[in-house]
N, C-alpha and C positions, 0 to 999 in steps of 0.2 A: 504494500500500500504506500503510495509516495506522501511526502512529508505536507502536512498541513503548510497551506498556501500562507504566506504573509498577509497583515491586515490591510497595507499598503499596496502590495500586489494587487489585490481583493481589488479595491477600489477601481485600481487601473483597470481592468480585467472587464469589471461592468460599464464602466467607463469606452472603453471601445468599441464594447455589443452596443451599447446605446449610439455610440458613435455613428455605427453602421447601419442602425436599424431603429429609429426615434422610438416609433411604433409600431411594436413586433404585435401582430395576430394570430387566433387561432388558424389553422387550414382546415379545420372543419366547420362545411357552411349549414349556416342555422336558419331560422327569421324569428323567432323570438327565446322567450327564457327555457318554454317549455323543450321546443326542438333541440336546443342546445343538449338539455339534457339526458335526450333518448339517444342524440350524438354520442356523447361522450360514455352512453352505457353499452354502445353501440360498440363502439372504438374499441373496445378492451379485446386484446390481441388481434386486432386486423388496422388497416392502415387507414388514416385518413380517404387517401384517394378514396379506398374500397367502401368508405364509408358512405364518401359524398354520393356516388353514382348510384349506391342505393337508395340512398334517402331527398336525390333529386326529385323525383317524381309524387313521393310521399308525403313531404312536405305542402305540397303545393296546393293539398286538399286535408291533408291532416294534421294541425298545429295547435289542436291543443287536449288535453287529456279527455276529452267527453267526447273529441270526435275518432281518437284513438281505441277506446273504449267500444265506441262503435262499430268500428273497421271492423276489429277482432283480433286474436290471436293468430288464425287460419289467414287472413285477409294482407296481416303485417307481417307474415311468415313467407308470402309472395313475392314484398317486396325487398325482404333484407335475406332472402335463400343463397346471396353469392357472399355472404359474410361469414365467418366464422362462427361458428357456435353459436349458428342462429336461432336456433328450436328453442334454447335457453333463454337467450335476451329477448327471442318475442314472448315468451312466460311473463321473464321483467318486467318489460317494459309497458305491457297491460296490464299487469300488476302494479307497477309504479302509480299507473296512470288511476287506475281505481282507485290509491291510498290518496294520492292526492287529490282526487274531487271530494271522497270521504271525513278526511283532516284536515285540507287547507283551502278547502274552497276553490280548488281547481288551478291556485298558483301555485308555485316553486318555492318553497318556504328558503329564506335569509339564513339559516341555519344550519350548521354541520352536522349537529346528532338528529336535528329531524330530518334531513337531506340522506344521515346515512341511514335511518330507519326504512329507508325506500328498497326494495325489491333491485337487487342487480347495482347499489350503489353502494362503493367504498367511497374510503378515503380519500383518494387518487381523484375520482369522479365528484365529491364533493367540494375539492377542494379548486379543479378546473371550473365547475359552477359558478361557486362561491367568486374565483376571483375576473373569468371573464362575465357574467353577466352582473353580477354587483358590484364590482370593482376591489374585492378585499386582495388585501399582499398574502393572499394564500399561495405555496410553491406543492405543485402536485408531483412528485418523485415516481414520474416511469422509466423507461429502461433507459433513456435518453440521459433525464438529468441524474439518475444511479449512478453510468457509465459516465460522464463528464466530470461529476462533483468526485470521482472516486479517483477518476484518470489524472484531472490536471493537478488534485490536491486542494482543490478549491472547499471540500466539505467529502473527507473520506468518511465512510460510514458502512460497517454491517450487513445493512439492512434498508429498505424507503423509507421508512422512521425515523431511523438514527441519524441518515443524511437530509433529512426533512428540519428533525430539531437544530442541524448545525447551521442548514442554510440559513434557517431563521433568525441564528446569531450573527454569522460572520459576511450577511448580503446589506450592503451599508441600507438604510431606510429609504434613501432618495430612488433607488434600483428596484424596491423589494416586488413595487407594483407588475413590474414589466420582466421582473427577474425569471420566472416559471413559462416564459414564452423565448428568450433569448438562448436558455439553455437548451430545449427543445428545439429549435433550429439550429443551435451548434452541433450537437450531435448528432440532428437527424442529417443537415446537409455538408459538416466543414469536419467534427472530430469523430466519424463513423465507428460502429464496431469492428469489423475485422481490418478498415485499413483505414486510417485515420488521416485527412489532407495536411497535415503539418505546416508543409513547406506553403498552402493558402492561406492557414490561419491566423487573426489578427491578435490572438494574444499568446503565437505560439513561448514565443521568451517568458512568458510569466508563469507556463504551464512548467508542473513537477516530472511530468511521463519521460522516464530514460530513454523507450523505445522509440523515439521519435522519426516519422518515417521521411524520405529525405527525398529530391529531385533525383527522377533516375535517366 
């Protein structure tokens, strides 16, 4: 595990993601709070792309929990069948949608333990919620920011937990907003899993990783 990043590194580090990227987004497209978060229950082990193409069409007539609820199980099983472990999340996500007409009156509750009492929702998807459609500094730890925070030494950790509690320390406040989107794009498009672009990278110098992969 490489050496806890500097506090001063730190700063530079997000200092140049922002540099690069004012206003990083999510790639998974929504139209409001609700879609966001059948996205994001969606998402768990398949790719955005894979997500959008199925939930283009879906969206378009189905946005919010009553008309979900409607569709069906069978109906929302049509349209997300090229996803991952769909049988499952269309259970979820009709379930989700039930609790929520049940408990909240058909919105997305503001809250992490009632967000995580929802059917097909952790932590990770709570915390993506929470921070794109209400704006909290929540950082949701998928394999993305695991593998970045673990690689550069930026927040080594364990576990999505352990590297969750450190971001929350050592990601300065002015960053924290934007922080859970920047790392997500580092590793999804500049510090990859098996071959990492080094020699592209804008805060390669600040990074802890020995192996670092070079011009060939």
């Amino acid at each position: 595990m490489p050496v806890q990043m500097k506090k001063a590194d730190i700063e530079e580090f997000f200092r140049r993601l922002c540099q690069a990227l004012p206003e990083p987004k999510t790639e998974l497209e929504y139209r409001n709070t609700y879609t966001l978060l059948v996205a994001v229950v969606l998402s768990a082990q398949a790719t955005d792309v894979g997500v959008n193409k199925a939930t283009k069409a879906l969206f378009k007539t189905v946005d919010t929990p009553q008309k979900m609820v409607k569709l069906g199980e069978a109906g929302l099983t049509q349209h997300i069948k090229t996803i991952g472990l769909y049988r499952n999340k269309a259970k979820n996500v009709i379930a989700l949608s039930r609790l929520l007409i049940e408990k909240h009156g058909g919105e997305v509750p503001r809250d992490r333990e009632a967000l995580q009492e929802l059917p097909g929702v952790g932590r990770k998807t709570a915390n993506v919620v929470l921070n794109v459609a209400f704006g909290e500094p929540t950082i949701a730890v998928d394999t993305h920011i695991f593998r970045v925070s673990n690689r550069t030494g930026l927040a080594p950790g364990k576990d999505v937990v352990e590297v969750e509690k450190k971001l929350e320390k050592v990601v300065p406040a002015k960053y924290r907003q934007h922080a859970h989107h920047w790392l997500i794009l580092h590793g999804r498009y500049v510090c990859k899993a098996r071959k990492p672009d080094c020699p592209a990278c804008p805060v390669s110098d600040l990074c802890r990783f020995k192996a670092k992969t070079v011009v060939t």
